[in-house]
C-alpha positions as CSV (number, residue, x, y, z in Angstrom):
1,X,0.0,0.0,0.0
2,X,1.1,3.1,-0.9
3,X,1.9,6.1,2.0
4,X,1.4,9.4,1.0
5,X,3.8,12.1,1.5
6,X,2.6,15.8,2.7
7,X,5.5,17.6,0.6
8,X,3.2,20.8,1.4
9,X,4.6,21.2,5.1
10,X,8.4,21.7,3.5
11,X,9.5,25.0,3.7
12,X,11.4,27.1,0.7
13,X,14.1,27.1,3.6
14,X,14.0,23.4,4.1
15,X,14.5,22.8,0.2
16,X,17.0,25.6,-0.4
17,X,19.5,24.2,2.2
18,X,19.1,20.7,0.9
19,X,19.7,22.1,-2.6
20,X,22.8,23.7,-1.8
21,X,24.1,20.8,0.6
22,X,23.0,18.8,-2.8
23,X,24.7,21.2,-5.1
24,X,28.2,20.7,-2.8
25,X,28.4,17.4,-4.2
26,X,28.5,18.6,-7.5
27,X,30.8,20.1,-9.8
28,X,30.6,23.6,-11.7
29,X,30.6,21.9,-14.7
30,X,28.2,19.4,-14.1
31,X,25.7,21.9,-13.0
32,X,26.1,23.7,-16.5
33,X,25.4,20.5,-18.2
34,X,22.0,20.2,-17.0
35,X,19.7,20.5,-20.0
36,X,18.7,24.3,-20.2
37,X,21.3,25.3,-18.0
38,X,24.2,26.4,-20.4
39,X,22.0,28.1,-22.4
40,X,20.9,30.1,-19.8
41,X,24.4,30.7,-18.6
42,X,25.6,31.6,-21.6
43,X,23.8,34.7,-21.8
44,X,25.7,35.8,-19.0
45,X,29.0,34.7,-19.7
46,X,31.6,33.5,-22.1
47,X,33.1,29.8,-21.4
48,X,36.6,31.2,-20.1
49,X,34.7,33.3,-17.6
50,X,32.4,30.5,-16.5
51,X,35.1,28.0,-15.8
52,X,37.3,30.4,-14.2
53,X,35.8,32.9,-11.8
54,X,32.2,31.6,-11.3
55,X,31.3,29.6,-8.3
56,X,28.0,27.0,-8.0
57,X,26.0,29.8,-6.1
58,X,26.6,32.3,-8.4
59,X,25.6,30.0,-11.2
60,X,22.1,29.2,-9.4
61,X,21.7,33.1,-8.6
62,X,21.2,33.7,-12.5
63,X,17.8,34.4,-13.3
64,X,15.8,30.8,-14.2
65,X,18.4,28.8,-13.6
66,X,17.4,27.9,-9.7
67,X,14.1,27.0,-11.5
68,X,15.9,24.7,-14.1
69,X,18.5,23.3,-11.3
70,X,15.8,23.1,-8.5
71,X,13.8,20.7,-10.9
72,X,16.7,18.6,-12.2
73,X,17.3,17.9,-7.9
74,X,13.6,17.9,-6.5
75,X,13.5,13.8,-6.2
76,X,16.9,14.1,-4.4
77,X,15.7,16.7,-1.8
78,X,12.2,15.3,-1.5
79,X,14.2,12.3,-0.4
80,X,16.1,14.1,1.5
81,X,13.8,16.1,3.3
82,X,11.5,13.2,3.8
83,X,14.6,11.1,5.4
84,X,14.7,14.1,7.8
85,X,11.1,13.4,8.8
86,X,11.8,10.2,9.9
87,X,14.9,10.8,11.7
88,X,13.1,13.5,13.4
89,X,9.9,11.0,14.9
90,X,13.1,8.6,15.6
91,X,14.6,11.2,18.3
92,X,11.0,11.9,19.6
93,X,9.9,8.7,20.0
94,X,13.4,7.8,21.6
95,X,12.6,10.9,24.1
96,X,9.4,9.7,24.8
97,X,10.3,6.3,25.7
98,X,12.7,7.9,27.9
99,X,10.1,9.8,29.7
100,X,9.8,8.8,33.5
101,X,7.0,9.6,35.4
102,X,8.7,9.7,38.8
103,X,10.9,13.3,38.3
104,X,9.3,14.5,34.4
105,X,6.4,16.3,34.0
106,X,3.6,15.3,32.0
107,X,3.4,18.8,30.1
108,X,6.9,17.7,28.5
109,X,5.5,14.1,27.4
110,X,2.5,16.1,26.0
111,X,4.9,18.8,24.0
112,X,6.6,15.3,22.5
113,X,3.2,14.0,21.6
114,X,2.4,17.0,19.6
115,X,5.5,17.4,18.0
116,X,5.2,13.5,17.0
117,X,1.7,13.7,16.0
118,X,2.4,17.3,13.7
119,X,5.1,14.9,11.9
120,X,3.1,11.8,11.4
121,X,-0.3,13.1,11.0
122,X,0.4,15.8,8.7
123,X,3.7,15.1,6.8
124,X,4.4,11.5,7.0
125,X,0.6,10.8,6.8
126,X,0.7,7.6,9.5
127,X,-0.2,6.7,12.6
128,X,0.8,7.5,16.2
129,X,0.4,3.5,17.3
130,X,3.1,3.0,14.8
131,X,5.6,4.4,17.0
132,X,4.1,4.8,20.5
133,X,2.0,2.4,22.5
134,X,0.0,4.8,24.7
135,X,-1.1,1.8,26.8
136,X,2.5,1.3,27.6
137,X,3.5,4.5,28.5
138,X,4.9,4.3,32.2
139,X,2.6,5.8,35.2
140,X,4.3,7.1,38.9
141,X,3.4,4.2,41.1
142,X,1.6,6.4,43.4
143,X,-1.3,6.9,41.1
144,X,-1.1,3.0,39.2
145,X,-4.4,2.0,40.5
146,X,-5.9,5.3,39.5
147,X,-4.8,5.2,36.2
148,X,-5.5,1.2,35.8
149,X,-8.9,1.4,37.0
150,X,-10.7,4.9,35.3
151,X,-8.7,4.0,32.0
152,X,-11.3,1.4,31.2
153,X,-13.5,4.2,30.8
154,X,-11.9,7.2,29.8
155,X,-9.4,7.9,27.9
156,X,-6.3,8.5,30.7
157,X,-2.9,7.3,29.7
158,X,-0.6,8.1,32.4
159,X,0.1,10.3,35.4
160,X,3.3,11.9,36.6
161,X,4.7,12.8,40.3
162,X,2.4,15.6,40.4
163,X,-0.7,13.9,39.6
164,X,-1.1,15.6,36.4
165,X,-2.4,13.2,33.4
166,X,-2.0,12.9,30.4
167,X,-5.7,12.3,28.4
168,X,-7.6,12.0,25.5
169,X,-8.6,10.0,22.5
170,X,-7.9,12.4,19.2
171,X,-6.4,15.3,21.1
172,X,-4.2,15.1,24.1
173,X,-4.7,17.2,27.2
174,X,-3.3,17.7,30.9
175,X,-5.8,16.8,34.0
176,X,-5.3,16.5,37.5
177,X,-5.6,13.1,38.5
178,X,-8.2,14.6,41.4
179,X,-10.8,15.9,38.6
180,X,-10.6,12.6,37.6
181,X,-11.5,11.1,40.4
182,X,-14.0,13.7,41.2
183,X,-15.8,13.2,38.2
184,X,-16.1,9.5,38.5
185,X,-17.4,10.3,42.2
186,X,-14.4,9.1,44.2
187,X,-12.8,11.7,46.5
């Protein structure tokens, strides 16, 4: 089955930095070889010129040819950029797995979640339960049987040293484990 790619969320900056770390790898004359390129160049300069005094960035600063050169290296940089993706959700889902309940925060788990779920959702186009097992996620001793027994019901993941939770079912959210408990009538 195929996975769809959300090239949409790359910025100009993203593909102009992996164009130039691209172009690095290339040669000045290789660059003028692509088809439309000399003639374009040539306009500008005579050969001796060109070989001599011109660098790659000036090249692609010449009216049309960033077009022509951006084209020729769009399947490398969308492979690129799309490698990035993934290396990015690898570091946040290392982090997360990393996350401890006993000293951390809930608020930073929740940041990681919506940093993870901005990558997946909208650029890689998968799913969280790919890379993180919210049933798994590790909960401060102190409030295990809290968590264990209103999870059933309602959509509470874990809890951290200060009795804040992490919750919900499409969007996540923070919630002291006492409004919890309130709510289901248990004081």
């Amino acid at each position: 089955m195929a996975r769809c790619m959300n090239y949409s969320k790359m910025t100009k900056d993203d593909f102009d930095r992996i164009l130039y770390t691209r172009l690095n790898e290339e040669t000045l004359q290789s660059i003028v070889k692509i088809s439309g390129v000399s003639e374009i160049v040539s306009k500008y300069f005579n050969n001796d010129t060109l070989l001599n005094e011109e660098t790659l960035q000036s090249i692609v600063s010449i009216p049309d040819v960033y077009d022509v050169v951006s084209r020729h290296f769009n399947n490398d940089i969308l492979e690129v950029w799309e490698y990035e993706q993934y290396i990015k959700v690898k570091e946040i889902v290392e982090r997360i797995e990393l996350w401890n309940p006993e000293f951390q925060r809930t608020i930073v788990l929740l940041n990681l979640l919506n940093e993870l779920t901005e990558i997946i959702y909208d650029t890689l186009d998968l799913k969280l339960d790919k890379y993180v097992n919210l049933r798994a996620l590790p909960v401060r001793e102190f409030h295990k049987e809290s968590v264990e027994k209103y999870s059933s019901t309602y959509p509470i993941w874990t809890c951290d040293f200060e009795g804040s939770c992490l919750v919900g079912a499409e969007k996540f959210e923070i919630e002291p484990i006492d409004s919890i408990r309130h709510r289901f009538g248990d004081e």
